[in-house]
C-alpha positions in Angstrom: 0.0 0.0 0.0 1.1 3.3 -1.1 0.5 6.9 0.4 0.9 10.2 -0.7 3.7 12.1 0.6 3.4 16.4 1.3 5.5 19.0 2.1 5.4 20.5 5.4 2.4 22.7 4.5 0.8 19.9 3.4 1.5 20.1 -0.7 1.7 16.6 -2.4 5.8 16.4 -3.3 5.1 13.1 -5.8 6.6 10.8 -3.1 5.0 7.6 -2.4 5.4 5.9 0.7 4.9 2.6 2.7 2.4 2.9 5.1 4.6 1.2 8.1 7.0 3.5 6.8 5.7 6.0 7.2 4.6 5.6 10.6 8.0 4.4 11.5 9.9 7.6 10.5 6.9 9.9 10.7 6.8 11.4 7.3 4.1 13.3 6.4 1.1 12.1 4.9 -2.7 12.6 4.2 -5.6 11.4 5.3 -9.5 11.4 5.3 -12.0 12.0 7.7 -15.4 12.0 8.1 -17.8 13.3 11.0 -21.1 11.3 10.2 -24.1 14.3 11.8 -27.0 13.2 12.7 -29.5 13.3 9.7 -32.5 16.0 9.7 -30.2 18.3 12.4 -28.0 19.5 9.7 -25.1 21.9 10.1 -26.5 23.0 13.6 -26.6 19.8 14.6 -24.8 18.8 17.9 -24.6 14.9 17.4 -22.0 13.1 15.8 -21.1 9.8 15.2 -18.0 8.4 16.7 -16.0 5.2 16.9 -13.6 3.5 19.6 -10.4 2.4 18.5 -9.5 -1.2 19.1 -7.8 -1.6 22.5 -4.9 -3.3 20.5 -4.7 -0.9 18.1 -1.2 0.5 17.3 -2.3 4.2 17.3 -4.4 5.6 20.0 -6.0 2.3 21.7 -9.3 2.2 22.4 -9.5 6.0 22.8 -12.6 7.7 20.3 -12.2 9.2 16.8 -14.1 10.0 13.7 -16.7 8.1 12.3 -14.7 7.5 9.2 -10.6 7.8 9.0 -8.3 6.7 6.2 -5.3 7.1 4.5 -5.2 8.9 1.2 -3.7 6.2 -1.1 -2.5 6.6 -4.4 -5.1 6.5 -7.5 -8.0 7.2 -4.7 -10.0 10.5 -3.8 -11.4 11.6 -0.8 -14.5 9.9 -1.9 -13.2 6.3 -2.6 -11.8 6.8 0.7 -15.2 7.3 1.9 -17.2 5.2 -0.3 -15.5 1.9 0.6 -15.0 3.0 4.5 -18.8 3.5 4.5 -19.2 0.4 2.9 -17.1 -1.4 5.4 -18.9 -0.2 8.3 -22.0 -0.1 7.3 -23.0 3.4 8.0 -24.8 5.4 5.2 -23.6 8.4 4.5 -25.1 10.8 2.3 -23.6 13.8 0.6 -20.5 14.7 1.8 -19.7 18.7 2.4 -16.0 19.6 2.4 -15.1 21.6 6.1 -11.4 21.9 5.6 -8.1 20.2 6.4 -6.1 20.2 10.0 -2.6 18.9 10.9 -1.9 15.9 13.2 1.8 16.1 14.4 1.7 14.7 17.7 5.3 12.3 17.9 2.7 9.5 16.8 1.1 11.0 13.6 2.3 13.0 11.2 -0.7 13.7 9.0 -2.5 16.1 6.5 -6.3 15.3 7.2 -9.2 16.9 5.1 -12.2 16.8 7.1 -15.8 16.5 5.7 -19.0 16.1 7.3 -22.2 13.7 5.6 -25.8 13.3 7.6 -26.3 9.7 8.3 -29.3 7.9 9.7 -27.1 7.3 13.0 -30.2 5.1 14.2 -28.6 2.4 12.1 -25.2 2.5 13.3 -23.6 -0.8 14.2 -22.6 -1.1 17.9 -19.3 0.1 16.8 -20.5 3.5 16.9 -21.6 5.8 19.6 -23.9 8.9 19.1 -22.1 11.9 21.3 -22.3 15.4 21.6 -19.5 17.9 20.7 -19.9 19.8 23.7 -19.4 16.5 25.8 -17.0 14.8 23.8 -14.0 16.8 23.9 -13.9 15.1 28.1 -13.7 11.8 26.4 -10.4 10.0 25.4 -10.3 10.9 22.0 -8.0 10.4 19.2 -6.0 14.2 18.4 -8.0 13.3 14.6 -11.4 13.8 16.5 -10.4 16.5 18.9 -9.3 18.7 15.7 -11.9 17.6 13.7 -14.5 19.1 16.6 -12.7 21.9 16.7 -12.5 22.8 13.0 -16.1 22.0 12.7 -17.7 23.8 15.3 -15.7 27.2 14.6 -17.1 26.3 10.3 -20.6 26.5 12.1 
């Protein structure tokens, strides 16, 4: 699997790189993510859907992120990205609306991430998901990915 290397400010540089690779030397890279709001509340709405990290996970271990979170391979878009992650889960989403990108550079991460929200019928969700508030969320154990993906979103609001 190949990812898409940037430039500090986030520019693709044509580099491709390994995913453990990556990780392992903590080049920078870009990923997708995706706040899934709950459907009929719109923009104003205060419920997201969230996911927890398996405890064995590599990265952040059991602690809460974004609905949807993926590296940006080569040959994909944002919206294969999303379109097979959505598939995989099993979480409709509907029309996806571009909020912006944020960095992750925490010693762990070193990532690019575009952000985009889509209204899904979070009555559906799998048990995998949890329905949470922004305003209550941010006391949670959350991923840095969902902590600035709040924040960019409620300040786009």
């Amino acid at each position: 699997m190949k990812l898409i290397g940037c430039t500090p400010d986030g520019t693709p540089d044509g580099s491709l790189l390994k995913v453990g690779r990556a990780h392992s030397r903590h080049l920078r890279h870009h990923s997708v993510h995706v706040l899934a709001v709950a459907k009929g509340e719109g923009r104003n709405s205060s419920s997201v859907l969230v996911r927890q990290r398996e405890h064995d996970a590599p990265r952040y271990p059991g602690l809460l992120t974004t609905t949807v979170g993926a590296h940006l391979l080569t040959q994909t878009s944002p919206q294969d990205v999303i379109d097979t992650a959505s598939e995989g889960t099993g979480v409709g989403l509907g029309a996806l609306s571009y909020v912006g990108a944020f960095e992750v550079a925490d010693g762990v991460e070193n990532e690019i991430c575009s952000l985009w929200t889509a209204e899904a019928d979070i009555r559906m969700a799998t048990s995998v998901f949890l329905r949470a508030n922004v305003h209550e969320i941010e006391r949670q154990r959350i991923t840095p990915h969902l902590a600035e993906s709040l924040k960019l979103w409620v300040t786009k609001q």
